[in-house]
RONURO-944013 format. One line per field, with one value per residue (C-alpha): residue in three letters; x, y, z; chain. Coordinates in Angstrom, 3 decimals. Layout:
BEGIN
r = [ALA, ...];
c1 = [X, ...];
c2 = [Y, ...];
c3 = [Z, ...];
c = [A, ...];
***
This chain:
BEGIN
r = [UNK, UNK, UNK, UNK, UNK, UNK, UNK, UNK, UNK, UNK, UNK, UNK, UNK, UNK, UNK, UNK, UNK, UNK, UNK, UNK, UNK, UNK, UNK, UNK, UNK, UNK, UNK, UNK, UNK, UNK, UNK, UNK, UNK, UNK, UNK, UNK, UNK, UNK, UNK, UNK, UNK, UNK, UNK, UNK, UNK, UNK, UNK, UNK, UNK, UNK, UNK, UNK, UNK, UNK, UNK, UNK, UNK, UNK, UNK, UNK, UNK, UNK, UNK, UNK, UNK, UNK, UNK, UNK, UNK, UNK, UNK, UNK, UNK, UNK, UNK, UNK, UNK, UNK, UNK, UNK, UNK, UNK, UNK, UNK, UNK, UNK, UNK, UNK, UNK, UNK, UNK, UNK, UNK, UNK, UNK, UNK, UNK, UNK, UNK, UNK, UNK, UNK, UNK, UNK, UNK, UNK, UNK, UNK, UNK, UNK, UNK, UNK, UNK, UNK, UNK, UNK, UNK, UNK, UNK, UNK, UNK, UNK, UNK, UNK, UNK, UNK, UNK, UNK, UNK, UNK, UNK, UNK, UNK, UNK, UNK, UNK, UNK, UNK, UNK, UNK, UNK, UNK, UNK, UNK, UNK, UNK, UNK, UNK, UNK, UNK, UNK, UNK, UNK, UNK, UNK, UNK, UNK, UNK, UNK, UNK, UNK, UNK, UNK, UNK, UNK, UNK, UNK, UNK, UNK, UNK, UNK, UNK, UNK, UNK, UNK, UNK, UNK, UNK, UNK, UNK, UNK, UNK, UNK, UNK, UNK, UNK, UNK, UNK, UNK, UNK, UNK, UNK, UNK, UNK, UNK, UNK, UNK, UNK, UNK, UNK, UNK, UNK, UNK, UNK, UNK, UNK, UNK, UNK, UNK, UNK, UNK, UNK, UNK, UNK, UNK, UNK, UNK, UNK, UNK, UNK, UNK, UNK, UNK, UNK, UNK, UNK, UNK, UNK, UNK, UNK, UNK, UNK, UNK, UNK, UNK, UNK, UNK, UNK, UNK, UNK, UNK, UNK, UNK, UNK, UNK, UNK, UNK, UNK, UNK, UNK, UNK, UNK, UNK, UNK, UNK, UNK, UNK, UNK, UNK, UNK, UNK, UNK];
c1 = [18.692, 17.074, 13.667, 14.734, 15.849, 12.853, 10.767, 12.277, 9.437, 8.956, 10.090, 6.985, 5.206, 3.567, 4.391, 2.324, 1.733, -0.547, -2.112, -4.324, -7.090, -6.488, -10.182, -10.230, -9.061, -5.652, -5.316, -7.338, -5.223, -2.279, -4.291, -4.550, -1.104, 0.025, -2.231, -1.125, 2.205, 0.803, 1.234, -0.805, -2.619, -4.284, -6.583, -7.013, -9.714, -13.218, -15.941, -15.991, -19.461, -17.128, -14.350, -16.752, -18.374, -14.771, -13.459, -16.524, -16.809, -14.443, -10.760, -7.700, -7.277, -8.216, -9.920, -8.684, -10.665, -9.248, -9.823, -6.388, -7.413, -7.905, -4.029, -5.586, -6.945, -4.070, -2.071, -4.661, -5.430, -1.340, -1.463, -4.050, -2.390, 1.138, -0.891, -2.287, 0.656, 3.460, 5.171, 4.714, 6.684, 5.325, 3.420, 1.755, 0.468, -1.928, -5.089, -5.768, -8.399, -9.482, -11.825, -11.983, -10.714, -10.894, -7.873, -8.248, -11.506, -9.987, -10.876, -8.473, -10.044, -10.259, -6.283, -5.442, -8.353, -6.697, -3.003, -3.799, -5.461, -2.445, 0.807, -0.145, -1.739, 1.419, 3.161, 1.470, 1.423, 5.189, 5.257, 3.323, 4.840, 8.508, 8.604, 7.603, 10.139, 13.007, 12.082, 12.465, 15.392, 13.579, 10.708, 9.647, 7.438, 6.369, 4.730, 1.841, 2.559, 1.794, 3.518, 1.627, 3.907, 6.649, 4.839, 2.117, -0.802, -0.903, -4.183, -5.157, -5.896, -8.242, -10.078, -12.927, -13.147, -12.343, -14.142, -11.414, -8.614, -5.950, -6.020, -3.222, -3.535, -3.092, 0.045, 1.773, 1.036, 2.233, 5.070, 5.436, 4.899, 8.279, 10.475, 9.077, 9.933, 13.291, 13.934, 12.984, 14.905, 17.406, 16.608, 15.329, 18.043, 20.271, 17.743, 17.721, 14.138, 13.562, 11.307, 10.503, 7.526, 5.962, 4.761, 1.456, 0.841, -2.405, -4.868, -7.991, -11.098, -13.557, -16.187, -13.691, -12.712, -16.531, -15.520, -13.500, -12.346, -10.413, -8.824, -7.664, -6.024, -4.123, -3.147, -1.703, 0.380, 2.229, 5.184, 3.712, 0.561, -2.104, -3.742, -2.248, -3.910, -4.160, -2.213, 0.542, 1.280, 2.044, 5.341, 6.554, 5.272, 6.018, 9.266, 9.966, 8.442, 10.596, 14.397, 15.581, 15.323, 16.952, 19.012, 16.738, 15.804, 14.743, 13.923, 10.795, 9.780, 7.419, 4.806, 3.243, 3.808, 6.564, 4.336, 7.493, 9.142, 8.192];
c2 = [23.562, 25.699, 25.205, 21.248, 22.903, 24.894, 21.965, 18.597, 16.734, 18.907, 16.245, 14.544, 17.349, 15.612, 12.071, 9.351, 7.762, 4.889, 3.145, 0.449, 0.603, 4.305, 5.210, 3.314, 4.364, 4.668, 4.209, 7.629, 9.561, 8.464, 9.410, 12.863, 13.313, 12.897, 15.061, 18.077, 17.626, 17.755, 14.097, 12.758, 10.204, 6.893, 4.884, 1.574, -0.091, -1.179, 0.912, 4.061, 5.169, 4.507, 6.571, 9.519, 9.188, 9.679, 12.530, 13.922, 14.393, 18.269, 16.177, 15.696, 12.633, 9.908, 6.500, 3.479, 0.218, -3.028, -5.952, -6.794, -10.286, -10.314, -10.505, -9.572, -6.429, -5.412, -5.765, -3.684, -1.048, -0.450, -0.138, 2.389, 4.489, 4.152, 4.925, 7.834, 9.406, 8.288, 7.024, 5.699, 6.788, 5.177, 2.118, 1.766, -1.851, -1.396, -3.050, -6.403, -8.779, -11.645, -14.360, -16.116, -15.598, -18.449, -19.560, -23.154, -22.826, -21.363, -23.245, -24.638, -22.034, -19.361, -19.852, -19.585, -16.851, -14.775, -15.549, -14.380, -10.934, -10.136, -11.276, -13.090, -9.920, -8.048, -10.373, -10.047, -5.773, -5.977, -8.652, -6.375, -2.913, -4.022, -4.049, -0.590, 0.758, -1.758, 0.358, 3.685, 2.740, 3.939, 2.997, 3.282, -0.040, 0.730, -2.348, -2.339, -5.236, -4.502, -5.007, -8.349, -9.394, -9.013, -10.342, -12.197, -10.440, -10.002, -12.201, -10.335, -7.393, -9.294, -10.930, -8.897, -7.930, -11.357, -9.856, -7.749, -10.170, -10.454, -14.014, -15.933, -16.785, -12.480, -11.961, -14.875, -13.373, -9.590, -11.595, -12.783, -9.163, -8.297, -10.908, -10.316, -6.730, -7.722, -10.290, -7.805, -4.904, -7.242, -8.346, -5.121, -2.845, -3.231, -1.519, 1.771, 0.648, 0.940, -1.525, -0.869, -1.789, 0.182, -1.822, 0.250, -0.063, 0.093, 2.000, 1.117, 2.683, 5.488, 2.424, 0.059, 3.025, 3.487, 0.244, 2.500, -0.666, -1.646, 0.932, 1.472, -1.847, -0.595, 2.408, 0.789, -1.561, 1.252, 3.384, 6.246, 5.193, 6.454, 4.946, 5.963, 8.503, 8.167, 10.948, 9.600, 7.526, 10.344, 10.877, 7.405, 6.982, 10.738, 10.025, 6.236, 7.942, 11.209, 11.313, 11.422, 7.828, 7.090, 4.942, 3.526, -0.592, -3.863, -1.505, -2.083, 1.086, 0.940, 3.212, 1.741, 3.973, 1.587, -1.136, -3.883, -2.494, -2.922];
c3 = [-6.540, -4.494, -4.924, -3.922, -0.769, -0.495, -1.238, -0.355, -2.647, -6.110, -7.629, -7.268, -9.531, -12.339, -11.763, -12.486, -9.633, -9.668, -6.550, -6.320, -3.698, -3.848, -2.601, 0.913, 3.998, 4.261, 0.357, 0.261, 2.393, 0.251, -2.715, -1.503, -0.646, -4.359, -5.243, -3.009, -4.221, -7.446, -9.353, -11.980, -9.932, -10.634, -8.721, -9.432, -8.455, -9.426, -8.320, -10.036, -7.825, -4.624, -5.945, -7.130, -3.415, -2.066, -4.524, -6.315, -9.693, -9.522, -9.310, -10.371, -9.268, -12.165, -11.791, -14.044, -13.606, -12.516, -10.532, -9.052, -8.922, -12.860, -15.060, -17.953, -15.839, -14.275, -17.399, -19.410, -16.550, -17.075, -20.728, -20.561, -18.361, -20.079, -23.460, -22.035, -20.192, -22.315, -18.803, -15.398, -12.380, -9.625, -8.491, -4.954, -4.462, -1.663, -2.580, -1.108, -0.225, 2.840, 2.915, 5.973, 10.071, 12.203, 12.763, 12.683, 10.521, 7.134, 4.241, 1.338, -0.905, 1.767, 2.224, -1.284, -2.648, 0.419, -0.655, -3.741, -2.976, -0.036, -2.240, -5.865, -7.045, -5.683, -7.719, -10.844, -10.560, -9.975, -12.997, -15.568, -14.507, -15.051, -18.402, -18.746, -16.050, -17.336, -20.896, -19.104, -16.835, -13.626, -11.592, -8.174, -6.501, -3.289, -1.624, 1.434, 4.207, 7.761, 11.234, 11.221, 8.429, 10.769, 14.640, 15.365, 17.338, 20.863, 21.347, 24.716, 22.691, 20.873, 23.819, 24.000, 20.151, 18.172, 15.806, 14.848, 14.778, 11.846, 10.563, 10.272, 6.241, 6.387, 8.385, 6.541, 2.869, 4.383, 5.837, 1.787, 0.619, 2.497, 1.249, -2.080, -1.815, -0.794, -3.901, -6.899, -5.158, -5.669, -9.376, -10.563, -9.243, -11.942, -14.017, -11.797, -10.221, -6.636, -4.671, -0.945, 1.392, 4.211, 7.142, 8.810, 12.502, 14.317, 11.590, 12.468, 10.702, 12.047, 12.709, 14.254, 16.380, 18.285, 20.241, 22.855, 24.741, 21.767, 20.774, 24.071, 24.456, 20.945, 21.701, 24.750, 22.767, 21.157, 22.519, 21.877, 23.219, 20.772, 17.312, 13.948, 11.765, 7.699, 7.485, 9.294, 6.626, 3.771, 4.360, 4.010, 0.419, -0.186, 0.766, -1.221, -4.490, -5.084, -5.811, -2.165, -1.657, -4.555, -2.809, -1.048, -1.865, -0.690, 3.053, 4.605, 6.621, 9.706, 10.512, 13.773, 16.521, 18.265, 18.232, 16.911, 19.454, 22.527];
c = [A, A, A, A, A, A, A, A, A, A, A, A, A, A, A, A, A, A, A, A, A, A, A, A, A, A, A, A, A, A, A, A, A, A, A, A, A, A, A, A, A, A, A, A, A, A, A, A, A, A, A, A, A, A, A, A, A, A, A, A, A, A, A, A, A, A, A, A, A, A, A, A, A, A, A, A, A, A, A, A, A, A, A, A, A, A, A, A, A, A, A, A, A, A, A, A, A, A, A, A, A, A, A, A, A, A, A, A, A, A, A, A, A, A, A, A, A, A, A, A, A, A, A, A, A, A, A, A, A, A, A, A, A, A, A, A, A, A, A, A, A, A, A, A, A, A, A, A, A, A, A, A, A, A, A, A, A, A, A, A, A, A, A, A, A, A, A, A, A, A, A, A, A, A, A, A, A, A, A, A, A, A, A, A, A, A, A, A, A, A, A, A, A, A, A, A, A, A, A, A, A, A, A, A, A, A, A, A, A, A, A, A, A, A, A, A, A, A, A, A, A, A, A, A, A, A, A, A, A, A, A, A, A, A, A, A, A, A, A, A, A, A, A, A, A, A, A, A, A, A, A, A, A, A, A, A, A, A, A, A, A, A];
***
């Protein structure tokens, strides 16, 4: 008892924690913070060179391939990781994938390839994990969406930098990855398994972030007035995958910086 009050999150001490996308930017930072707290993480993802480039070869954190847009892939990636660990405490689906931006110029098969990487291969993950964590009576699903999921951009911000702007085809399958999270809180909680999402705010990358104009018009849009950080993001997952949110489910928490608020 102490130690927990010592150490909110010792729980998460050799949990396996698997996260898909785990070797990009924010999925990275998330990666790391498992790692300090010492869990047995996973990345899932298909590039073993990228993940060595990101972790090195001297790490504890473990790569397991899979293409997230493959069932058979996701379903074996799982099995090998079960097989290995004998259990599986945690699932992070934040991998995802976009094919087309113009608004009015997205293609039938841009719209549905892009569906697919933002909330069908959510689907599927949530799908092939629940059997193992309806076996072991606990589980802990913690789904990606983003404050686009829940508004629609400002389109000023944008003005100057279209290149940058969030699709519509995106925000409507984060939107998805909400309600989704909502619906098998729902259906799994009799089985002791906890589903949440975390909404991220304005995150953009080290080479978005040379276009100074930009990033000025975001921070500007937030109430605290500044971009997000990766590592602002730990403690929300930290928080959704040890035992004090144990009654936590169906919640989608925001990290944005007050952006939804204002």
């Amino acid at each position: 008892m102490e130690d927990k009050l010592i150490y909110p999150f010792a729980d998460i001490k050799n949990k396996v924690v698997l996260i898909t996308g785990g070797y990009g930017y924010l999925g990275k930072e998330i990666s790391n913070s498992f790692n300090t707290y010492s869990a047995k993480v996973y990345v899932l993802a298909r590039d073993v060179e990228k993940f060595r480039a990101e972790f090195g070869t001297d790490t504890s954190v473990s790569f397991q391939y899979c293409d997230i847009s493959d069932s058979s892939s996701i379903a074996d990636a799982i099995k090998t990781i079960f097989n290995t660990e004998g259990r599986i405490d945690v699932l992070i689906n934040n991998a995802t994938y976009v094919v087309g931006q113009n608004p009015l110029g997205i293609s039938d098969e841009q719209w549905a390839d892009t569906m697919d990487g933002v909330i069908g291969s959510i689907y599927k993950f949530i799908r092939e994990i629940s059997k193992y964590f309806i076996d072991a009576k606990q589980g802990k699903i913690i789904n990606v969406s983003s404050m686009y999921g829940m508004v629609s951009p400002d389109f000023a911000v944008y003005d100057d930098s279209p290149e940058y702007l969030n699709p519509p085809h995106y925000g409507a399958g984060k939107a998805a990855v909400i309600q989704l999270t909502k619906y098998f809180a729902h259906y799994l909680g009799k089985y002791n398994i906890q589903v949440n999402s975390i909404s991220p705010g304005p995150f953009p990358s080290d080479k978005v972030c040379e276009n100074e104009g930009f990033i000025s018009r975001l921070k500007e849009k937030t109430a605290l007035k500044r971009i997000g950080k990766p590592e602002d993001l730990s403690g929300a997952f930290i928080l959704l995958a040890s035992t004090m949110s144990d009654y936590i489910t169906g919640q989608n928490i925001v990290v944005d910086g007050g952006w939804t608020v204002m």
